[in-house]
N, C-alpha and C positions, 0 to 999 in steps of 0.2 A: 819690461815694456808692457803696456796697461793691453787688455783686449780690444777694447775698441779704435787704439792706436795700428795693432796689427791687422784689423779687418780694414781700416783707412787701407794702409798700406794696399794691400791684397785688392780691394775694389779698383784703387789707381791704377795697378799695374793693367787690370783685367781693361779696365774702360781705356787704359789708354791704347792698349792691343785691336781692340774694338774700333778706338773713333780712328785710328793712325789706318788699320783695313777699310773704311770708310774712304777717310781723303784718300788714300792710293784708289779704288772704286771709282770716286767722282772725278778724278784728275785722268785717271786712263781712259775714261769715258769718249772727255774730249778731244783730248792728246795723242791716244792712240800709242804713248811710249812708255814703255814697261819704265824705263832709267831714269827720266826724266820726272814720270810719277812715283817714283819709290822716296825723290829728295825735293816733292814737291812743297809749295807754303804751303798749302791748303793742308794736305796727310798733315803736316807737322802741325798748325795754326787746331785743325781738328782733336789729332789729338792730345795735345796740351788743353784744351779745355775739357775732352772727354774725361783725361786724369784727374782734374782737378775734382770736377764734378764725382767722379769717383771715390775722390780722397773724401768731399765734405758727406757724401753719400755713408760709407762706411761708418763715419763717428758719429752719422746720426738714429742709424738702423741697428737696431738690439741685436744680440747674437741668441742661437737657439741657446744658452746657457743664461741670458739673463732672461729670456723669458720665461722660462723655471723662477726664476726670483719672487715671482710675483706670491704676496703673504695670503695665498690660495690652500685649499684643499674641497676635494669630492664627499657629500656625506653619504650613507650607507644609499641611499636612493638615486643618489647620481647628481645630484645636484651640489653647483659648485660654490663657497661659501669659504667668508674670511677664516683662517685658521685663528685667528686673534685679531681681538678690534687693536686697530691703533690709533692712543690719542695723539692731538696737534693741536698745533697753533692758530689760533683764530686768525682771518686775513686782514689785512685794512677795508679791502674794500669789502666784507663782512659789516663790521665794525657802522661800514656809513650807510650799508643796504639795509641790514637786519630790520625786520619792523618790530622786532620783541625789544631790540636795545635802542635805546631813544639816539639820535645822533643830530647837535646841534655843534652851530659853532657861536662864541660869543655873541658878534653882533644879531646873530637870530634867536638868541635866548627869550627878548621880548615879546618876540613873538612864540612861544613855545609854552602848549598851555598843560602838559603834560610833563611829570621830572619823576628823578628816580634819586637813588645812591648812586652816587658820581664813583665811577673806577678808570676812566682814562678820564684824563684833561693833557693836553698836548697840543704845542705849536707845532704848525706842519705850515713854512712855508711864509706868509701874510696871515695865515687863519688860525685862529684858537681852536681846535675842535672838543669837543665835548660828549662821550657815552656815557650814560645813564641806562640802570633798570631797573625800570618801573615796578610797582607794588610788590617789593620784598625786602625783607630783611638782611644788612650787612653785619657781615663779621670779620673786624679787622685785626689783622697778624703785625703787629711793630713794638719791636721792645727799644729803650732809650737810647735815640740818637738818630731814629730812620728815617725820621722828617715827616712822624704825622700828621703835624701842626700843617706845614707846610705843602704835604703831597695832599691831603685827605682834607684836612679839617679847613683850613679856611679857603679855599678852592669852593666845597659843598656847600660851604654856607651863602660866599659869594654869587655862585650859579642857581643856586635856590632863589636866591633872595634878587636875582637879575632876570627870570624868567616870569614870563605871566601869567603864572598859576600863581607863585607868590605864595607856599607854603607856609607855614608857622614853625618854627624849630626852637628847639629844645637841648641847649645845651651844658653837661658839665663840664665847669671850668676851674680847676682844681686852682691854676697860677691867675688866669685874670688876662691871660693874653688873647684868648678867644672876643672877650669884651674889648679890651685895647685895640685890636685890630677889627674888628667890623662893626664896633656900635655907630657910630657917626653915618658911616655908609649904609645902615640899614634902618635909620630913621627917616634919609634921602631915597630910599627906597618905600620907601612909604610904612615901616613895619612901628609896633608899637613894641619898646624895647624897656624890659622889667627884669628888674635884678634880686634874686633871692642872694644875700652874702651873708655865706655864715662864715667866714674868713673875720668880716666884720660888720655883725650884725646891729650895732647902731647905726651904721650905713645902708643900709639894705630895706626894700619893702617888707612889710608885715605879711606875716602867715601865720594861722590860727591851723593847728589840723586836727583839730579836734570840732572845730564852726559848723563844719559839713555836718557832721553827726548830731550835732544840737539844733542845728535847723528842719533837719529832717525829723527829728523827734519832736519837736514844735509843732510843725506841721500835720504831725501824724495824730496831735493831741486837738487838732484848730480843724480837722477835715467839714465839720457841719457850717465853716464860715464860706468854701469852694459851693455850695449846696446853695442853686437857683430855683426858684419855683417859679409856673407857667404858667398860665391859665388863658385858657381862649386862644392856643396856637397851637400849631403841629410844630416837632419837632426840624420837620424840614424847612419849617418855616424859620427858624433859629441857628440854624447849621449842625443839626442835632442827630445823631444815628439811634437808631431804634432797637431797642434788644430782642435780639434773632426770636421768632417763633418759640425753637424747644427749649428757651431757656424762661419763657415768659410763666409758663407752669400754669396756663388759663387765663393770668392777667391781661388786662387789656386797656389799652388810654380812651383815657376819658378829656375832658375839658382841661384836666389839672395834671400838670406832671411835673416830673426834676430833674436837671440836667447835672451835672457831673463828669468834668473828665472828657466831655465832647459826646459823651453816651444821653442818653434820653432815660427814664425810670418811669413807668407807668404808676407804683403804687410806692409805700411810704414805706412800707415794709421792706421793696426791694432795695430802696436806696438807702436804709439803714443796713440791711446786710453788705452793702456794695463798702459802705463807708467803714464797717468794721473792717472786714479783709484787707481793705485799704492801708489800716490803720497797723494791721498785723504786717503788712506787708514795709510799710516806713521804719515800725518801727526795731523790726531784725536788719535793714540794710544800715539804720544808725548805730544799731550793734555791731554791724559788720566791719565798718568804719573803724568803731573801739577796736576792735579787734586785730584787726590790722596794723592798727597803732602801735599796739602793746606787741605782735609780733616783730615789728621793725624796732623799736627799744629792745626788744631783748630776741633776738632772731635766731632761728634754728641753724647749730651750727654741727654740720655731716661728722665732725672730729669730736664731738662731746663723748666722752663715754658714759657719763653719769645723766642724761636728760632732765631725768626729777629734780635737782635743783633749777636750774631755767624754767621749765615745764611750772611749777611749782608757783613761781614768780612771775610767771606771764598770767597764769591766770589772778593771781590775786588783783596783780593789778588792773588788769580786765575788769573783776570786779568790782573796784576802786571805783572804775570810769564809769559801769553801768550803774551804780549806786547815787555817783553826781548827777547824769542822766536821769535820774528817775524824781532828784530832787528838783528839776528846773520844772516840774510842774505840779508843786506848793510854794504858793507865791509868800508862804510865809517865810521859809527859807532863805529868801534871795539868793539863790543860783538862780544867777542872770546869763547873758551871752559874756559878756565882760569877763566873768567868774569861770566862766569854763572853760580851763586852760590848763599849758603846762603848769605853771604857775603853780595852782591850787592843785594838782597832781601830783607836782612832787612835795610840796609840804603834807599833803595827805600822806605819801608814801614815805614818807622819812618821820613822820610823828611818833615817838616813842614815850612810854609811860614809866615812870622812876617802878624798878622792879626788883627783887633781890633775885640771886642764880637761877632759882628753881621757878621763878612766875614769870608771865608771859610780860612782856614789853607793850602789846598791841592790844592792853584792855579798851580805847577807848574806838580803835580801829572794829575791833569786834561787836564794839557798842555800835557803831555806825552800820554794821552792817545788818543789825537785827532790828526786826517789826514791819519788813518789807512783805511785798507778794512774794511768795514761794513757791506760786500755780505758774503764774504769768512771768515770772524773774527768776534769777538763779543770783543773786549778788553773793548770799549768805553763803553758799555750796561754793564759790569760785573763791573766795577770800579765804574760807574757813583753813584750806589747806597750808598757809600760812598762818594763820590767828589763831587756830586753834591747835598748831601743832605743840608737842613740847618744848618745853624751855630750849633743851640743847642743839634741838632739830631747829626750832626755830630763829635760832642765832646765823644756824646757816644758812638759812634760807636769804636771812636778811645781810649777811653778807654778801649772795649772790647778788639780790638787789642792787645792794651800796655800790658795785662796782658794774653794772649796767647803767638798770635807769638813774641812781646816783651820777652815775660819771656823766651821762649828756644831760640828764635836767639840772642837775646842780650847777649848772654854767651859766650865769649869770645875762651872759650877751642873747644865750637861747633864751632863756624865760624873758626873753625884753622882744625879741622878734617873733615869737609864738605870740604873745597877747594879745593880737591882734590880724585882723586880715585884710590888706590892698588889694589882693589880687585875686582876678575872678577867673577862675579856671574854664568856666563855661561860655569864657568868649573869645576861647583859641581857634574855635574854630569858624567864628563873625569876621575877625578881620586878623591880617597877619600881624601873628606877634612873635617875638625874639623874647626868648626865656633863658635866662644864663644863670643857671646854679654853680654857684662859685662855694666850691667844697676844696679846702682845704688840704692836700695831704697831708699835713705833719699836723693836724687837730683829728686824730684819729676818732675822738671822744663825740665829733659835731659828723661823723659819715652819718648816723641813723637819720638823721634829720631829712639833707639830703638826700637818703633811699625811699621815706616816707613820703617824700616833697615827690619822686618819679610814680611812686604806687598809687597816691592818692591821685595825682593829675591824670595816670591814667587809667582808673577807673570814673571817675569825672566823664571824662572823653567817650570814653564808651558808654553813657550812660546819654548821655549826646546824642549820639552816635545811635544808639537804638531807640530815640525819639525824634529825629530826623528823618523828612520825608523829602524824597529822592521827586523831585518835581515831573520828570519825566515817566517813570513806569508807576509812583506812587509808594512804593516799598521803603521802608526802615528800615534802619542801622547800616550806615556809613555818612560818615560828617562829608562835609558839604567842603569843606577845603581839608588837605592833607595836613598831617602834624607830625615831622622828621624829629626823633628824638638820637642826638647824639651825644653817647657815653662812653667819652673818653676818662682814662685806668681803672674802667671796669670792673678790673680783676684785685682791684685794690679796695672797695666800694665793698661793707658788707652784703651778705644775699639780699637780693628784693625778693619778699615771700612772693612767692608764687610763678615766679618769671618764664618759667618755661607755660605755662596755662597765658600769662600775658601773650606774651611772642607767640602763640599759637590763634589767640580771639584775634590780635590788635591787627593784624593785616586786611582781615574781609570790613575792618571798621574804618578803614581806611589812616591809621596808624603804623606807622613803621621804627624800627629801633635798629640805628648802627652799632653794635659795641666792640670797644677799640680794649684788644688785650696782648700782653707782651707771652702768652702763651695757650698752650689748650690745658695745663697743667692748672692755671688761675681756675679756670671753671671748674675743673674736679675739687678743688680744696674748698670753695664755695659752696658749691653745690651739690658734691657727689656726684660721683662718677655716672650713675644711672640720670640721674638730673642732667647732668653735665649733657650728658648723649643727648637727649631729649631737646636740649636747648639746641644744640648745635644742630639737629635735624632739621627746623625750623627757619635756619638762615642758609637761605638758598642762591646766597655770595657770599666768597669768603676772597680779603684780598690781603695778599702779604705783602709786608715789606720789608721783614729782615725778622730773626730771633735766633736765639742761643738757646734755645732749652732742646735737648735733643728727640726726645719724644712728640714734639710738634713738627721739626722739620720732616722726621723721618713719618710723620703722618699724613703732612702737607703734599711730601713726595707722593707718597702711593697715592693719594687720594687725584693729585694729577696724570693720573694713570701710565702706561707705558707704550714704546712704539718699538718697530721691528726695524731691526739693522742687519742688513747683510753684509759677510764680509767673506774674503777671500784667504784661506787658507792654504800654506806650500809646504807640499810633502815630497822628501829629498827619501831616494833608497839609492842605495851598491850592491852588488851582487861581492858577496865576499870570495868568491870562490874565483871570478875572473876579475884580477885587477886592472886588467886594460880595459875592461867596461867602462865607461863615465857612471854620471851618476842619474837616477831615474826621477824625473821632476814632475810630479802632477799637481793639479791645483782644483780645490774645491770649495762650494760658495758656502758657507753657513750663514743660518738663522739664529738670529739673537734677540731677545728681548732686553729692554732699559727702560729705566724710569725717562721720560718725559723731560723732567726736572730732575735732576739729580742733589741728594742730598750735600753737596759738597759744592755745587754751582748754588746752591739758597743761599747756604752759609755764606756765600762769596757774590752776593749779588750787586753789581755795581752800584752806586748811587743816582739817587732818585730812581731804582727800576721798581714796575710794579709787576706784582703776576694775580691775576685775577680769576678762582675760578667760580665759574658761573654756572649753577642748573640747567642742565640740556645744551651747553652752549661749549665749545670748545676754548681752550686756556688760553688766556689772554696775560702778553707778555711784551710790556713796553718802555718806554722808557718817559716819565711824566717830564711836563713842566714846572717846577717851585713857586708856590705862591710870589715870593717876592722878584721873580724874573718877568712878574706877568703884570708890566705898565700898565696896562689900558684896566687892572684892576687897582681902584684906586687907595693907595698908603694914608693911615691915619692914627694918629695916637689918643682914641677917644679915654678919658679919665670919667672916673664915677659921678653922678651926679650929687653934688653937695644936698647934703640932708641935715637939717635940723636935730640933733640929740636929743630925746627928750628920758628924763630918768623915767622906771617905770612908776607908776602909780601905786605901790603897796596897798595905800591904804585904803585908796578906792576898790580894787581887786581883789583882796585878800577874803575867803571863806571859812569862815572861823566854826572848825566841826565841832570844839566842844559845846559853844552855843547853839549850834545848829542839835547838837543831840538832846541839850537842856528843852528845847521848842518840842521838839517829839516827843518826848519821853518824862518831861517835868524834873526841875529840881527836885528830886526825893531826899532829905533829911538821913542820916543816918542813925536818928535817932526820935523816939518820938516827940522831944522838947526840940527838936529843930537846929541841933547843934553838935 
């Protein structure tokens, strides 16, 4: 029998003895008869409800034994303090108060000019409701079959793309279902909706990524054509800032000055030194660019044991790109914008010269890279490691090559969608756009493309970002509309160099990245385990929906932390010596600690549940609603937009280095009759 069942008892009896001496009290008062009030209604009518009240009394009043329960303890100073925190369950009506987690329901999305990563979406009743949090990083747990498409992915894109902040999102779309299902609806939404397919890239808008870097080297070479002269006005008269006192070094304006940049230049001197630094400054970030490049074609991978083959080939080809680079400004050359591209990268990088065992392959590659600056440039020094190595070393090298940048530029449909560029990265954040990289899983050979396509946009964005002014306080860097990038099989997706330093800038820029993986095991083998950490520090929600790899669940468990169970324990003794004794029955309460979530309720989590945990926020544990139960969002089978094929242009694009090295360097004769 339960304790609070026998303290019921025990009160009933006691109240009813009490209110029954009452009624007999009020009944003999009037009556004056002992007999008469012993079998009066009133004693009786009294005490039947004194009992009752009794009884409900009992089962609701703690006994001195569970008030000991409580997950207390005294510290040495006397004061009294949890013995163990424990965590919980976040409440609903949490959920709709909290002002850290946005809480909308569909019809008031429009008006909702603030959004987050979506982790509930749920019908409750008439009302769709909706939580979101705001400016952070998600990380999602679902390996195949959990319904991420449907719990996660087109849910967030729908409620993005229905609220009036009107986000820009960013997503990859490996099957093309992400685009089948919300492109029609989100051009009705007003978004402008642009498709990278390297699935099939005669279908798909153009991208150049290598454009960036050549414009920027342009530019850094054209800086005296930005360079206005003044005469007869103030700066302020112009919209012109004036250079601070201690940096003016005595100079002073006079009648004539230069503007540049928004800044003011008193003297001719200053604004040619402004224009150098400038120039230095262009042109290492179109190096950077290069650079970049050539680490996502051949990317740093945690399992290499040998690094010097990769190592080896990323710089050559580095050098490769700075070398064309440096050609777009001799206009005898023709490297144009046209010309520089994968295209003429990889026929550079695959050109070999008829050689026997023991000579190098790469005379005419070596040729290319000599009579350059060696103050100002490193081409000769990045290349040489390959061109100038030996015969047999250098075989391997170019193996490595051949099954990197070989394997993704040698692919015909790439070099026809690199040649070009539709799309302007720098107006994601003017107006809402819909970006769907539709990367392929089973062309494992076209992932670099797509990883370069995430690093270069979001370096763009940041670059935005810290030239944007904030109209309100006046301060840069943070874009002016938010940019949601969702990276769905993630863990399938070569490294993006750098990603954990991304996910750490791209939040205060007002950039966010969900990445969807079917384990925490994916990010260690990408990344390394120290990486791996790092990254995963950075996303400050994490939402499950199901996996099998056991080192995540049992991770995911603890990380959900634990609560405190008490239970009651029964200890049976006999006295051996007198058998007619019974037996001695005591009973005591123990303290226990449990996961939260239990690693064996994850494993076994019904369908469509989500569990959400959130930074400072207690676990969040529900059950969604499935995109396709959700009417009032509306069904649609958007197909690609038909595109015109067009073959590429060979002949117009093609950079012919052997002519290109005759122009430098002169046809020289090998002999003095010229033959």
């Amino acid at each position: 029998m339960g304790r609070k069942f026998k303290m019921a008892i025990v009160f009933m009896i006691l109240f009813g003895i009490l209110g029954y001496a009452a009624g007999f009290g009020l009944n003999y008062m009037n009556a004056q008869d002992i007999q008469a009030s012993l079998t009066s209604d009133l004693a009786l009518m009294i005490m039947g409800c004194a009992a009752g009240g009794g009884f409900i009394l009992g089962l609701c009043t703690k006994g001195k034994k569970e008030e000991k329960h409580k997950n207390k303890g005294v510290t040495t100073e006397g004061e009294e303090t949890d013995i163990a925190f424990d965590s919980k369950f976040i409440s609903a009506e949490t959920l709709r108060t909290d002002k850290e987690l946005i809480y909308s329901t569909w019809k008031d999305l429009p008006m909702c000019n603030k959004t987050g990563f979506i982790f509930r979406n749920k019908r409750v009743g008439s009302k769709f409701e909706v939580n979101m949090k705001p400016e952070t990083h998600a990380l999602v747990l679902g390996t195949t079959g959990t319904g991420k498409t449907q719990l996660l992915a087109n849910p967030t894109i729908r409620i993005l793309s229905h609220s009036a902040e009107k986000p820009s999102i960013v997503m990859t779309d490996p099957k093309g279902e992400l685009y089948e299902d919300n492109a029609d609806v989100l051009r009705k939404e007003g978004y402008n909706v642009i498709v990278l397919n390297l699935n099939d890239p005669y279908e798909s808008s153009m991208w150049n990524p290598m454009e960036i870097a050549y414009n920027t080297y342009q530019r850094a070479g054209n800086l005296a054509k930005e360079v206005k002269k003044y005469i007869d006005c103030t700066p302020e008269d112009m919209g012109f800032t004036r250079i601070s006192e201690a940096d003016l070094n005595g100079a002073t304006y006079g009648n004539t000055w230069y503007g540049f940049e928004g800044k003011a230049f008193p003297t001719h001197d200053m604004i040619k030194r402004e224009l150098l630094a400038t120039k230095i400054k262009l042109e290492d970030e179109a190096k950077s660019d290069l650079r970049n490049i050539a680490l996502s074609l051949i990317p740093d991978d945690p399992q290499c044991k040998d690094p010097t083959w990769p190592n080896g080939c990323r710089d050559f080809i580095t050098g490769l790109m700075y070398a064309m680079l440096e050609d777009t400004r001799d206009p005898r050359l023709g490297m144009t914008k046209e010309k520089f591209n994968f295209f003429n990268l990889y026929k550079m990088a695959m050109k070999r010269d008829p050689a026997g065992e023991r000579e190098s392959q790469l005379k005419t590659l070596a040729k290319y890279a000599e009579g350059r600056d060696t103050i100002n440039g490193n081409v000769q020094q990045l290349m040489s490691t390959v061109c100038g190595a030996a015969s047999v070393t250098q075989r391997s090298f170019l193996s490595t090559l051949g099954s990197s940048v070989g394997k993704t530029l040698g692919d015909d449909g790439i070099l026809y969608v690199t040649s070009g560029t539709e799309i302007d990265f720098t107006k994601f954040a003017d107006q809402p756009t819909a970006f769907f990289i539709r990367i392929p899983d089973h062309k494992t050979e076209r992932h670099p493309i797509g990883v370069l396509c995430i690093s270069q946009l979001y370096k763009v964005l940041v670059d935005v970002a810290n030239k944007t002014v904030n109209p309100k306080n006046g301060k840069k860097g943070k874009l002016k509309r938010p940019v949601y990038f969702i990276l769905d099989e993630f863990g399938n997706m070569p490294a993006i160099p750098g990603f954990g330093t991304m996910v750490t800038v791209a939040r205060s820029r007002n950039v966010f990245f969900e990445i969807i993986l079917q384990s925490y095991t994916q990010l260690d083998i990408k990344y390394g385990s120290e990486e791996a950490k790092n990254i995963r520090g950075n996303f400050q929600m994490e939402v499950f929906l199901g996996s099998e790899d056991p080192s995540t669940i049992q991770a995911f468990s603890e990380a959900c932390g634990e609560t405190t169970v008490f239970h009651e324990e029964e200890n049976r003794s006999r006295n051996t010596k007198d058998t007619n004794q019974g037996e001695n029955i005591s009973t005591s309460t123990q303290r226990t600690r449990k996961p939260l979530i239990d690693k064996q309720e994850l494993r076994q989590l019904p369908r469509w549940t989500v569990i959400a945990k959130i930074f400072r926020k207690s676990i969040m544990k529900d059950i969604m609603t499935p995109f396709f139960e959700c009417e009032f969002m509306e069904k649609s089978s958007a197909k690609m937009p038909a595109r015109t094929s067009k073959p590429l242009d060979v002949s117009r694009i093609f950079y012919d280095i052997d002519k290109r090295n005759n122009i430098v360097f002169g046809n020289k004769p090998d002999d003095d009759f010229g033959f």
